[in-house]
N, C-alpha and C positions, 0 to 999 in steps of 0.2 A: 494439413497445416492450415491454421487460421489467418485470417489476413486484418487488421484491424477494423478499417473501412468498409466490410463485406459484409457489415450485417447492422440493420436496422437500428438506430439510438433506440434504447431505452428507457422508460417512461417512472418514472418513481416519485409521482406525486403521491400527494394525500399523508398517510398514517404507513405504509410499505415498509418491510422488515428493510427493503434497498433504502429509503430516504434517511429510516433510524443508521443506517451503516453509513451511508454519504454524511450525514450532519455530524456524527462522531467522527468521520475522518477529517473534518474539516475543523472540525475541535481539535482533534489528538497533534495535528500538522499547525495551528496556532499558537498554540500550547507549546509545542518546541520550539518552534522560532522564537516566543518570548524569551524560554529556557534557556537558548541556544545564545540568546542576544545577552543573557547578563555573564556569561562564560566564554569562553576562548572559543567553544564552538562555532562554528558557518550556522546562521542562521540559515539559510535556502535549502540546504542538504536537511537538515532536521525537517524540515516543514513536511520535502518531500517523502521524508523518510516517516516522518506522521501521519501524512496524507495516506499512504500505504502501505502502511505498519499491518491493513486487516484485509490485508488483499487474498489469502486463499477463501477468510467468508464473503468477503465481496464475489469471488469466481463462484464458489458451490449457492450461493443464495441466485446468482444470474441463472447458472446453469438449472438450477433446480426450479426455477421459477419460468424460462423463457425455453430452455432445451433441454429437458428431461431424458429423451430419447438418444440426445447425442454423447459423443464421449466424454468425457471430462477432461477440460486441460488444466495443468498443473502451474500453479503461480511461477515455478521456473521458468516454464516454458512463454509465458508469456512477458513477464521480465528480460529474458532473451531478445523474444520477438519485436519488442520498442526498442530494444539497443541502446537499454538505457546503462550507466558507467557500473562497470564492475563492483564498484564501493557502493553501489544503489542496492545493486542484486545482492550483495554479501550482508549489507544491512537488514535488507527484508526479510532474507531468511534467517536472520538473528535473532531478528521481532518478532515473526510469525513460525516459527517450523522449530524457533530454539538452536539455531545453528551456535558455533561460534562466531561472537563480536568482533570482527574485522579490526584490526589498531588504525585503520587507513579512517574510520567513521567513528570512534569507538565513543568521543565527545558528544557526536552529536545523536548516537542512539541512547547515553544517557539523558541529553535534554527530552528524548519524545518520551521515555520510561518516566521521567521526572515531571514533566512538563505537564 
């Protein structure tokens, strides 16, 4: 089991496939909150839900760049591990994995798709 804190920040200056991933998520989580804010939607839930909309390549881009050698953990498992709200985790995997779109978010995952 991973702990969050237990391992070194990560460095993704420059030109880094991690900076291109950071600067889009910080785009795609703007983007919704705009979206989010001219519609019934919760803008904060959208931004979040933008912010890490690309969380399984954000995980295999870290993994594959910083610990090659180790296992791979699975955007579930780590969505888990922050304890972050169920309608966060039901979202992400709606965004990324293709799951079904939770009714509990459903507004604000069309703001980050639209946004």
């Amino acid at each position: 089991s991973h702990r969050l804190l237990d391992h070194e920040p990560i460095v993704i200056a420059g030109t880094s496939a991690l900076r291109g991933l950071w600067r889009r998520s910080i785009a795609v989580g703007l983007a919704a909150e705009e979206a989010a804010q001219q519609t019934e939607a919760r803008p904060g839930l959208a931004y979040v839900l933008g912010l890490l909309h690309d969380l399984p390549r954000w995980l295999a881009a870290i993994h594959d760049q910083f610990t090659p050698e180790a296992q791979h953990t699975e955007a579930g498992d780590w969505l888990e591990h922050w304890q972050l709200p169920p309608s966060i985790r039901r979202g992400i995997a709606s965004l990324s994995l293709g799951a079904e779109p939770p009714a509990d978010c459903a507004a604000e995952l069309l703001a980050v798709r639209t946004g």
